[in-house]
TORPA-4810 file (N, C-alpha, C, O; in nm, 3 decimals):
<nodes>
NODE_1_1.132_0.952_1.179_1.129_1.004_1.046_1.106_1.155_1.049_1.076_1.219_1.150_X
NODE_2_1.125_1.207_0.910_1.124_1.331_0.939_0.984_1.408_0.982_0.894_1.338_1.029_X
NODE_3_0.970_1.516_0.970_0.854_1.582_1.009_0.758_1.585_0.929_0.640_1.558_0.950_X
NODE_4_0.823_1.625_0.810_0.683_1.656_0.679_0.627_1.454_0.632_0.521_1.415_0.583_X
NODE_5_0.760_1.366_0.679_0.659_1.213_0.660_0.608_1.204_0.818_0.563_1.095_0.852_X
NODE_6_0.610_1.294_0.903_0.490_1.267_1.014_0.337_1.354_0.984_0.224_1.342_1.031_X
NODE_7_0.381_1.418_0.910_0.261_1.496_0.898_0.188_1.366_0.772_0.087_1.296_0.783_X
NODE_8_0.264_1.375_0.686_0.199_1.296_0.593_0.100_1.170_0.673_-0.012_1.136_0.635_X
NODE_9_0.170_1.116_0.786_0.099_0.987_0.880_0.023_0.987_0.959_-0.026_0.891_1.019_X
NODE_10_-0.008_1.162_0.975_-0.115_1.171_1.055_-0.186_1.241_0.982_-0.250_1.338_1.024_X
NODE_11_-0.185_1.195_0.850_-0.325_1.319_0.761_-0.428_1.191_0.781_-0.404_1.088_0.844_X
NODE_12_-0.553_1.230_0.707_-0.691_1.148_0.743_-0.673_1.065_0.643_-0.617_1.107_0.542_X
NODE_13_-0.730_0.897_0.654_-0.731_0.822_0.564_-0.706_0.808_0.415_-0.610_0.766_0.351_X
NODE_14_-0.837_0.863_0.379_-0.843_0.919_0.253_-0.715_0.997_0.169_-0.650_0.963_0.070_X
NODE_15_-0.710_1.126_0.264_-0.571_1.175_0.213_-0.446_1.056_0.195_-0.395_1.039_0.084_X
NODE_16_-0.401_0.968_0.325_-0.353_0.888_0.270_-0.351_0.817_0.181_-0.242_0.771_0.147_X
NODE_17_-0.474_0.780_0.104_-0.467_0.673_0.048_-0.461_0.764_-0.078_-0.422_0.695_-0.172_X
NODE_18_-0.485_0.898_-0.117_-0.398_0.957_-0.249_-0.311_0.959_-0.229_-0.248_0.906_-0.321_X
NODE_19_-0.214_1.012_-0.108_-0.018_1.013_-0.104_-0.017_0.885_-0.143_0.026_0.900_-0.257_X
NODE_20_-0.041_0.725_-0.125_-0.026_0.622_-0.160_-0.027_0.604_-0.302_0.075_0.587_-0.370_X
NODE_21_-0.143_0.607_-0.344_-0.149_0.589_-0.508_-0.023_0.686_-0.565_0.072_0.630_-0.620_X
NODE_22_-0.023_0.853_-0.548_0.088_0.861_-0.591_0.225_0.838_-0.560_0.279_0.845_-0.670_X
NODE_23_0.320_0.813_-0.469_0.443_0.775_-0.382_0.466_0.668_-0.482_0.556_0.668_-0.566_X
NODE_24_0.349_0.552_-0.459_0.424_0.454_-0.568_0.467_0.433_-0.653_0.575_0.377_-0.676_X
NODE_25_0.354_0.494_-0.752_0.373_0.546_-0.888_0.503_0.586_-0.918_0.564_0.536_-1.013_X
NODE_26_0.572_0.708_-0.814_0.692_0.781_-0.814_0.820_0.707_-0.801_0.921_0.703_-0.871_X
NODE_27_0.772_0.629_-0.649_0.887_0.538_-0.659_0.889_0.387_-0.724_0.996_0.328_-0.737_X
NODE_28_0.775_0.334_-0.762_0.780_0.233_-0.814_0.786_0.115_-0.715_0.822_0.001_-0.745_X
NODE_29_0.750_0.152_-0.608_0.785_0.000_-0.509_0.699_0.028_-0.412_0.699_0.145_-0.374_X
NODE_30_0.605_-0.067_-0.347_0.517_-0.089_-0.254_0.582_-0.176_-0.117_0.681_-0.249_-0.131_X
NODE_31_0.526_-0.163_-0.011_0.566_-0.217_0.039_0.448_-0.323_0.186_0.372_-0.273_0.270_X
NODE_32_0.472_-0.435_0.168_0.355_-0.489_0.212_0.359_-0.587_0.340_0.468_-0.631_0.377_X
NODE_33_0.256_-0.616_0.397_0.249_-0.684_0.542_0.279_-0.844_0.504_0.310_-0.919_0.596_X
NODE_34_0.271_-0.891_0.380_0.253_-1.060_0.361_0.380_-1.083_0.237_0.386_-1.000_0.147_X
NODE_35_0.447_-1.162_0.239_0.515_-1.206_0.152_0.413_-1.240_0.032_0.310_-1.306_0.048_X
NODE_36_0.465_-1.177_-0.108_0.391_-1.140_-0.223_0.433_-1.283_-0.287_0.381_-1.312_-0.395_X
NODE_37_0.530_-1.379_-0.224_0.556_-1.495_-0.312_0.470_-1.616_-0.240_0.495_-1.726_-0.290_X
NODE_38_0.393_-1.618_-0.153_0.341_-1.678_-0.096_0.181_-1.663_-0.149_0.143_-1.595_-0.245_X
NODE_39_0.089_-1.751_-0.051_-0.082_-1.717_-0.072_-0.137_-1.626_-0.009_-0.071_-1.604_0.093_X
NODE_40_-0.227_-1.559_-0.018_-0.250_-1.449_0.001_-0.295_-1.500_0.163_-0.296_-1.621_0.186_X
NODE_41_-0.335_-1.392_0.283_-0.356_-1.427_0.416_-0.501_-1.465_0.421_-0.579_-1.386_0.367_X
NODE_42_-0.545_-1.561_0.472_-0.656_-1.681_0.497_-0.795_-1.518_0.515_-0.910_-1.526_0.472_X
NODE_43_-0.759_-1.438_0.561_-0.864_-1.342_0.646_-0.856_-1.265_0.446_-0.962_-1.223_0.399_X
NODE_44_-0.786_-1.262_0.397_-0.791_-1.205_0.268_-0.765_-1.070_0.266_-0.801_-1.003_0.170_X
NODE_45_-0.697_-1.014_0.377_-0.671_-0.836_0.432_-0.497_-0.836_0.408_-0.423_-0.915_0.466_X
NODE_46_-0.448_-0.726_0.306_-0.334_-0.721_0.265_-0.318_-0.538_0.344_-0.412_-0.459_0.333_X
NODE_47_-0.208_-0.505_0.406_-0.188_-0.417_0.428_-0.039_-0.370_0.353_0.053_-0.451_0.345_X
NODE_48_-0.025_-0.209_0.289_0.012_-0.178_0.215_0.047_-0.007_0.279_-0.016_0.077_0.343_X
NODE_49_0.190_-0.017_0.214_0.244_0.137_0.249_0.301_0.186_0.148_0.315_0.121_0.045_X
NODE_50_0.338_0.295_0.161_0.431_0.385_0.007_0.595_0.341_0.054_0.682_0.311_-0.028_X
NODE_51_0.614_0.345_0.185_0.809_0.369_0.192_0.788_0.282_0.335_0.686_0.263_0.402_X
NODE_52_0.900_0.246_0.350_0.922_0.125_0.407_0.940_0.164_0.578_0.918_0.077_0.663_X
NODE_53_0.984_0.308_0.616_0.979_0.348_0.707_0.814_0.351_0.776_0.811_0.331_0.897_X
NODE_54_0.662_0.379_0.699_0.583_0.392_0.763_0.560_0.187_0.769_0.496_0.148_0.866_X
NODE_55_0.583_0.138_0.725_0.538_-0.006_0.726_0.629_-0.066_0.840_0.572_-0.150_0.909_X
NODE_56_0.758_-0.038_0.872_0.804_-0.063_1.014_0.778_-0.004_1.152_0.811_-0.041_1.264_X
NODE_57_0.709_0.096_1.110_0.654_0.209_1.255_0.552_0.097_1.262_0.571_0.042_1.370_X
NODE_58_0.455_0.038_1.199_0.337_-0.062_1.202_0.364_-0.202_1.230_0.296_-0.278_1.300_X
NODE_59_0.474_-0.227_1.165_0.480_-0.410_1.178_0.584_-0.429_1.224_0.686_-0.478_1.175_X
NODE_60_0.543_-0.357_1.403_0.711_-0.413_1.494_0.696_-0.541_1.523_0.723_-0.556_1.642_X
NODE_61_0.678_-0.602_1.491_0.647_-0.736_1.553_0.589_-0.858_1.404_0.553_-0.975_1.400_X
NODE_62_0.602_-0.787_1.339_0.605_-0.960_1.228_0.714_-0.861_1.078_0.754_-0.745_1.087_X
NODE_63_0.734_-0.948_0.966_0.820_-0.897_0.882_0.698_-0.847_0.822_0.578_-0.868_0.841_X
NODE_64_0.788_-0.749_0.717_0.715_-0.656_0.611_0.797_-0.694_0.476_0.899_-0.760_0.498_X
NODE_65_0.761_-0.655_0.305_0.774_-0.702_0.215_0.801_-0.616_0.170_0.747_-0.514_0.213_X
NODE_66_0.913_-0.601_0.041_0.917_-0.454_-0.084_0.885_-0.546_-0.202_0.920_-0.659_-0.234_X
NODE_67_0.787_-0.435_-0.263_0.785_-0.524_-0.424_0.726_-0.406_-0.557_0.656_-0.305_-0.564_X
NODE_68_0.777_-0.465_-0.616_0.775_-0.375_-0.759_0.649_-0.286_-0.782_0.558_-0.359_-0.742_X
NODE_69_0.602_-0.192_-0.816_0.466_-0.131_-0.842_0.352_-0.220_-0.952_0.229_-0.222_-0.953_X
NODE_70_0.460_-0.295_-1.046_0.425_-0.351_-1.187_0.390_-0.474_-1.091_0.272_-0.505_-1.075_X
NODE_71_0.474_-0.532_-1.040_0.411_-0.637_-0.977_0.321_-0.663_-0.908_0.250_-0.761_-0.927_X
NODE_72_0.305_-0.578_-0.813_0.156_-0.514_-0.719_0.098_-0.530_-0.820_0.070_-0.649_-0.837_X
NODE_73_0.065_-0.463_-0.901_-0.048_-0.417_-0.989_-0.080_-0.547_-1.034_-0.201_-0.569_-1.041_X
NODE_74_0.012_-0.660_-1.072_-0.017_-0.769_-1.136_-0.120_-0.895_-1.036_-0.199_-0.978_-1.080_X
NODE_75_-0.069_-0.862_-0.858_-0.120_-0.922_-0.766_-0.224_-0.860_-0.742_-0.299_-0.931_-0.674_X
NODE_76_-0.285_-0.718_-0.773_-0.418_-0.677_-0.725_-0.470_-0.724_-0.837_-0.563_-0.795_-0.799_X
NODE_77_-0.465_-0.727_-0.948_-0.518_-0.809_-1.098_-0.554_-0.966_-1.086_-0.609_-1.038_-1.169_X
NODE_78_-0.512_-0.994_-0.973_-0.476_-1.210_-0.994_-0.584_-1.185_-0.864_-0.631_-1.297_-0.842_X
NODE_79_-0.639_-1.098_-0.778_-0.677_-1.084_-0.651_-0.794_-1.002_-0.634_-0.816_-0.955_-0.522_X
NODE_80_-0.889_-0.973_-0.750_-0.949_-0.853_-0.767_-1.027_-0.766_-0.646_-1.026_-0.647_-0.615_X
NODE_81_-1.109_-0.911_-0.585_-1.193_-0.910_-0.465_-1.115_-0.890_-0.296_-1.182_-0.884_-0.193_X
NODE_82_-1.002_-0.883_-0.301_-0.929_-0.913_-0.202_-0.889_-0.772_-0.139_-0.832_-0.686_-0.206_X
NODE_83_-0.933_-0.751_0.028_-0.945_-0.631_0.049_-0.791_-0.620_0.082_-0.713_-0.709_0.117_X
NODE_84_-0.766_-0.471_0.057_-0.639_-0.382_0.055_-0.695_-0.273_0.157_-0.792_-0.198_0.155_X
NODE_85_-0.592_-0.297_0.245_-0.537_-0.178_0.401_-0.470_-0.077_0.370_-0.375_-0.048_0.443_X
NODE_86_-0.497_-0.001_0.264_-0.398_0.097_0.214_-0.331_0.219_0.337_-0.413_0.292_0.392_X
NODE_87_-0.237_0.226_0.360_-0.190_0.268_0.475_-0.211_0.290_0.578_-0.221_0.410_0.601_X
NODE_88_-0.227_0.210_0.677_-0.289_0.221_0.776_-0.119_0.271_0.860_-0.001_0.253_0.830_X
NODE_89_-0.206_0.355_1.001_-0.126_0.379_1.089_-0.111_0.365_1.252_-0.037_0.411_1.339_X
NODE_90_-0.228_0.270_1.245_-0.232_0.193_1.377_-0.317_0.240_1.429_-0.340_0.202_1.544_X
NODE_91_-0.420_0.362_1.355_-0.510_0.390_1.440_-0.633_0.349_1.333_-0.728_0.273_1.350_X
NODE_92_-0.593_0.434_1.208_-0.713_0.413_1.094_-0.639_0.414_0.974_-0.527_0.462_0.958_X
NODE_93_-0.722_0.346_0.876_-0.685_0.339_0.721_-0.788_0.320_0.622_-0.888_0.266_0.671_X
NODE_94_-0.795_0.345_0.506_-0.856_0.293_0.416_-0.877_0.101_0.368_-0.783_0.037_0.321_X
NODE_95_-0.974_0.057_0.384_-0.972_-0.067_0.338_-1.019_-0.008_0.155_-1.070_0.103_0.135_X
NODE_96_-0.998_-0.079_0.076_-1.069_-0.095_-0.072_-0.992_-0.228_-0.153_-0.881_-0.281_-0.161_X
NODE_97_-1.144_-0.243_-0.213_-1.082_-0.363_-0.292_-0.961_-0.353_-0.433_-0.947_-0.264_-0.517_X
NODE_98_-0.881_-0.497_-0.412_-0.785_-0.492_-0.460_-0.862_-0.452_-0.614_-0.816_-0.338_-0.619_X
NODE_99_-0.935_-0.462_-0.724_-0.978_-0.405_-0.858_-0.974_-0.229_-0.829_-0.905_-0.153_-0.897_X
NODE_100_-1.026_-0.202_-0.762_-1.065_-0.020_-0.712_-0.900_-0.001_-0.692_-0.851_0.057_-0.789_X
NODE_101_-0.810_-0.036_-0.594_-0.670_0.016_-0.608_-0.613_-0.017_-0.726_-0.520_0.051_-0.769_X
NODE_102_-0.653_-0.111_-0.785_-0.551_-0.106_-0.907_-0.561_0.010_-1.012_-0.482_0.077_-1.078_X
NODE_103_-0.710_0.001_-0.995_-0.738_0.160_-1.141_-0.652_0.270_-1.034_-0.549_0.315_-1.084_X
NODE_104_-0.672_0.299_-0.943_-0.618_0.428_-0.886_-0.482_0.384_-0.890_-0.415_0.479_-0.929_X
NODE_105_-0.397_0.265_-0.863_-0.241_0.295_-0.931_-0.221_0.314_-1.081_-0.138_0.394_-1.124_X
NODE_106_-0.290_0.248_-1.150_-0.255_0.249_-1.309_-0.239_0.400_-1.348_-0.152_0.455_-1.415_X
NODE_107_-0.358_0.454_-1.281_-0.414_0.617_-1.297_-0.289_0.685_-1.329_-0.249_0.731_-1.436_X
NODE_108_-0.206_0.676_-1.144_-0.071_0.749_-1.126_0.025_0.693_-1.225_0.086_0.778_-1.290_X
NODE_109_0.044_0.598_-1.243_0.126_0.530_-1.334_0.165_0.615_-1.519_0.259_0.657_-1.587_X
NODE_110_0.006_0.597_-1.523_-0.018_0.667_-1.629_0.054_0.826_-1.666_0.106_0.874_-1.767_X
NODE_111_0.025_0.880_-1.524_0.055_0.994_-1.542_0.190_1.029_-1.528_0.220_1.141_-1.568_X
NODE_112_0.271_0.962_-1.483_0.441_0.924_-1.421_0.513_0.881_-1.526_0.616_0.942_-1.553_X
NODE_113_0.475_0.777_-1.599_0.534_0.724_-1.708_0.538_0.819_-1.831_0.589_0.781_-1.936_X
</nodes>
């Protein structure tokens, strides 16, 4: 990928996890480690990216998911307690619970719409 999304993948957690809240917002689509039509994973840990390129640099080895922002939002809502891996990059990431990411997408949302 290009340079300025490597820089973006090697900024510190945190920073990631604002490019996250906003990216989505922008593009409207998340992209995730578990099939969103299924039950959530037994360990209750959902990992989550902005663009589909950093979620395949991560999950060479099992499938990855695209799904709507509105819909996310509707699965961190049905899931409140359920921790979220917000971009991780194989070394470190933000965990936070799925209620705490949802206000920080609605936030961007808010401001996008």
């Amino acid at each position: 990928y290009s340079s300025a999304a490597s820089d973006v993948y090697k900024r510190q957690p945190h920073k990631r996890y604002k490019s996250f809240a906003a990216t989505v917002a922008d593009w409207e689509s998340v992209w995730l480690d578990c099939d969103p039509n299924q039950p959530l994973p037994e360990e209750g840990v959902i990992s989550v990216w902005p663009e589909e390129m950093f979620a395949a640099a991560v999950c060479t080895d099992k499938p990855f998911f695209k799904m709507d922002v509105h819909d996310f939002c509707d699965l961190l809502g049905a899931h409140p307690d359920a921790t979220i891996r917000v971009f991780p990059n194989g070394k470190n990431w933000t965990d936070t619970a799925a209620e705490d990411l949802l206000e920080d997408v609605l936030e961007e949302l808010d401001r996008v719409e």
